[in-house]
N, C-alpha and C positions, 0 to 999 in steps of 0.2 A: 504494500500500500504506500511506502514510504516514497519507491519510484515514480506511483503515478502522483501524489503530491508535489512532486517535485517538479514532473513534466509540465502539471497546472504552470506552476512558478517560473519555468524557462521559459513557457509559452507568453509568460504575463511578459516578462524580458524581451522578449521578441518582440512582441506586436511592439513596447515602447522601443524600442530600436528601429523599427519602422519607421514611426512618428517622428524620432528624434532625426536619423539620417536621412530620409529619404520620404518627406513629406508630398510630395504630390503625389508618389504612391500608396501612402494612408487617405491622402485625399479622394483617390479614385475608390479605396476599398470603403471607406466611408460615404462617400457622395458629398462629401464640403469642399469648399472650393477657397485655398490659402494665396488670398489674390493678394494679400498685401502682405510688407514683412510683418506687419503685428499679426496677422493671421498662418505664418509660416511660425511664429513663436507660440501661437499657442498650440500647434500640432508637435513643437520639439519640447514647448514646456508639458503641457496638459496630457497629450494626448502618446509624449515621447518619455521625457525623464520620469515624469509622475509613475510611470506604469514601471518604467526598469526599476525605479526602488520599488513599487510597490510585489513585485515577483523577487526582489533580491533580499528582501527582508527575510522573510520564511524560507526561503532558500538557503541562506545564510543561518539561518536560527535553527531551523528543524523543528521551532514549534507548534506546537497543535493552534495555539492560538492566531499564530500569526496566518497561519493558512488558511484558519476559518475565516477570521478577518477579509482575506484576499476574495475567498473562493464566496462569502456572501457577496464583496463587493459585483464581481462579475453575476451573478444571482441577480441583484438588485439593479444592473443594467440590462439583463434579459427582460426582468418584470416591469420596467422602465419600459423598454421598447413594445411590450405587449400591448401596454397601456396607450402608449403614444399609435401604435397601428390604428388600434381600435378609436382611439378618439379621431386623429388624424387622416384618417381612412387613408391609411399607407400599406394598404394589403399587395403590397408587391412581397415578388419572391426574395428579393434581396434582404428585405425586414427580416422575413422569416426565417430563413438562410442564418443572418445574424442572432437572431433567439435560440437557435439550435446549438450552433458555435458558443456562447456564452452559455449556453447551461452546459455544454460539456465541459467545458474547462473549470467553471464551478464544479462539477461534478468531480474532474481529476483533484482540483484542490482538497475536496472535501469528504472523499471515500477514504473510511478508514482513520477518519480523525478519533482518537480517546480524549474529548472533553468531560472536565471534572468539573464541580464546583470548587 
């Protein structure tokens, strides 16, 4: 279980290396468009570094918690996008496509976590 936690965590790594180098390629996989440099910093900051610490943490630690942490966050952006379809009538396959992707990787975070109080 430890491995697929982990893989969650390289994947978190990855996508923010995406963001961070090579932002009009997250742009295209997103569908935002970083026309300006403040919008090319918010795909290196937000959408790039935020996410490489956010998988380096737990990665680093091997905690239960920091993986939960992570692997709701991705959760709470599938459920996010659910929401936003359905209000936003964004019933493209792309959306969908993205809801899948995010609860697996939640999924890989979070199988096999032993949370305690």
């Amino acid at each position: 279980m430890d491995l697929l936690n982990s893989l969650g965590a390289i994947i978190t790594i990855l996508m923010g290396c995406l963001g961070l180098f090579f932002p009009k390629r997250a742009a295209a996989l997103t569908g935002l468009s970083p026309l300006t440099p403040a919008g090319r910093a918010e795909f290196r900051g937000t959408l790039g570094v935020t996410f490489i610490f956010l998988g380096l943490v737990p990665l680093v630690t091997q905690d239960d918690m920091a993986f939960l942490t992570v692997g709701l966050c991705w959760l709470g952006a599938a459920i996010g996008r659910v929401i936003s379809i359905f209000m936003d009538q964004g019933h493209e396959a792309k959306n969908w496509i993205a809801v899948g992707f995010e609860c697996l990787i939640a999924a890989l975070l979070l199988v096999g976590l032993s949370i305690r109080p």
